[in-house]
One Martini backbone bead per residue (centre of mass of N, CA, C, O) as a GRO file, in nm:
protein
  102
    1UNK     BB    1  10.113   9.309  10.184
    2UNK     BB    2  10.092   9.571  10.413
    3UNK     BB    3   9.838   9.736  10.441
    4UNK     BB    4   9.994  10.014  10.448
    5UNK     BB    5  10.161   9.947  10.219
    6UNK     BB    6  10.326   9.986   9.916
    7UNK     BB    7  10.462   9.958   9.693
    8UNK     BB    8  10.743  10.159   9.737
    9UNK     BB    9  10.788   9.957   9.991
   10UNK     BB   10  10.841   9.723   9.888
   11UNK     BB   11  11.099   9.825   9.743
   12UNK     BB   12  11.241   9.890   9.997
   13UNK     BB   13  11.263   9.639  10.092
   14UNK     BB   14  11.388   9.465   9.888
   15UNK     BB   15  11.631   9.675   9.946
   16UNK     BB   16  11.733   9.541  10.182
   17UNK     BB   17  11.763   9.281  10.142
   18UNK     BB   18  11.999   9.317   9.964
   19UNK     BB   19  12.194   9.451  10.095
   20UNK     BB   20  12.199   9.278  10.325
   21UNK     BB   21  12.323   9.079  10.145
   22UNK     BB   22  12.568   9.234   9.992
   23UNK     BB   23  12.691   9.395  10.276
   24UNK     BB   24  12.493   9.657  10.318
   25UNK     BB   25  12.367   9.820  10.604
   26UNK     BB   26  12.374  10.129  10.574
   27UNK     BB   27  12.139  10.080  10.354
   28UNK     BB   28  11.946   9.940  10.449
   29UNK     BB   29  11.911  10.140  10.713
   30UNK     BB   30  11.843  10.400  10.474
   31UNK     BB   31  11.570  10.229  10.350
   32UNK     BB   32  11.410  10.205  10.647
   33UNK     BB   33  11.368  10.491  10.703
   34UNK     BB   34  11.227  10.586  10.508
   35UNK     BB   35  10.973  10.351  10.521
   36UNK     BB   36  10.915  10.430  10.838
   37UNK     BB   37  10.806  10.717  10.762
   38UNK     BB   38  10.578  10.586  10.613
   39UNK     BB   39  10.552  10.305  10.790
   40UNK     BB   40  10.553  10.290  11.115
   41UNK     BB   41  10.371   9.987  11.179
   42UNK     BB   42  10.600   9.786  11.049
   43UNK     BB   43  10.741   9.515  11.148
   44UNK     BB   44  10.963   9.438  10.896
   45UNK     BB   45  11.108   9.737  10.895
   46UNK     BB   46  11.178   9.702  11.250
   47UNK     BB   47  11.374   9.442  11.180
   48UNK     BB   48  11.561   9.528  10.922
   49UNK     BB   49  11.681   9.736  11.124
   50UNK     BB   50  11.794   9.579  11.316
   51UNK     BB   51  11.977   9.404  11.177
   52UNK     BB   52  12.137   9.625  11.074
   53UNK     BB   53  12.263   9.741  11.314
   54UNK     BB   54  12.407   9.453  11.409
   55UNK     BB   55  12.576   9.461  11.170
   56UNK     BB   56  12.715   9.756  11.254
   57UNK     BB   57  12.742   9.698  11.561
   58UNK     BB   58  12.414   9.759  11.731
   59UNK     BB   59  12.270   9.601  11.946
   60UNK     BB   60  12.119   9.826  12.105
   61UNK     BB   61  11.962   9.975  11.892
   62UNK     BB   62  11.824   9.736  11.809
   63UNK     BB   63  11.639   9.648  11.994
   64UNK     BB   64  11.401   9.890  11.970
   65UNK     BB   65  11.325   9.750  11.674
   66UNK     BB   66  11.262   9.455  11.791
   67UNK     BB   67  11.006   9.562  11.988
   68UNK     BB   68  10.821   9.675  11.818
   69UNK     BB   69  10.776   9.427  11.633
   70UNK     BB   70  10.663   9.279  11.837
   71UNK     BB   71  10.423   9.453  11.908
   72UNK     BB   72  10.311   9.427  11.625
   73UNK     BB   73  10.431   9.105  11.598
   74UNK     BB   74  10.387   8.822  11.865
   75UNK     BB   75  10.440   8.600  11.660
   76UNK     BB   76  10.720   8.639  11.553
   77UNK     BB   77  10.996   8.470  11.588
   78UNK     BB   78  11.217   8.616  11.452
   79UNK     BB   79  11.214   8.864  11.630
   80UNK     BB   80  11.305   8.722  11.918
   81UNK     BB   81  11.491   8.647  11.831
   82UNK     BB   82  11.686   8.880  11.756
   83UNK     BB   83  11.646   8.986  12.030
   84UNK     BB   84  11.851   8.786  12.160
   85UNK     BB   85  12.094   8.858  12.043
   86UNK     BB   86  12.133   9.142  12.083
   87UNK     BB   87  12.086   9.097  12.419
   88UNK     BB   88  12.384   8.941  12.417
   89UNK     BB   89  12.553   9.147  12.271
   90UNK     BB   90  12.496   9.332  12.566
   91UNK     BB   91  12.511   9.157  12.826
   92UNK     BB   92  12.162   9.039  12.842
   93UNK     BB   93  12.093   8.792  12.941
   94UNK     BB   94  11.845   8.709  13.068
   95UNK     BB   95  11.639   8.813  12.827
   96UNK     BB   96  11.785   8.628  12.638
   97UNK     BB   97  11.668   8.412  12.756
   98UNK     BB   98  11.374   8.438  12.776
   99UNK     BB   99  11.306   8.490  12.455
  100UNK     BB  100  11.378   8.173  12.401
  101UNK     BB  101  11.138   8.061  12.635
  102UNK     BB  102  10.853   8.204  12.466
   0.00000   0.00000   0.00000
């Protein structure tokens, strides 16, 4: 559990999760804002709402919560992989090289 998380939020991961499994982003991405407004410095909950965005197909939307995320935890490569996704699906391709590379 991340130090500032709750069960509550926890509880909200797992439905991000579980949504996303399900094939139901916009459920994901509206249970994230949820965790994120109680937990906003939350590295995976910035992640998990990129994610839900991308699958959305808004991967414009989802950049500023994968930037988030590296900023709050810049050690996780999932997160740089998946923001060099929404950056190519937005024809971003240098930068999206970039974070390849990193």
């Amino acid at each position: 559990m991340s130090p500032n998380r709750t069960e509550d939020d926890d509880r909200l991961v797992e439905e991000i999760y579980d949504a996303l499994d399900e094939g139901m982003p916009e459920r994901a991405l509206a249970s994230a804002r949820i965790a994120l407004h109680a937990t906003p410095d939350d590295p995976v909950l910035h992640f998990l709402a990129g994610v839900a965005l991308c699958e959305i197909e808004l991967p414009g939307e989802a950049v500023p919560e994968f930037d988030r995320a590296i900023d709050l935890d810049p050690d996780d490569p999932e997160f740089r992989s998946a923001r060099a996704q929404a950056l190519f699906a937005t024809c971003r391709f240098a930068e999206a090289k970039a974070d390849t590379e990193h």
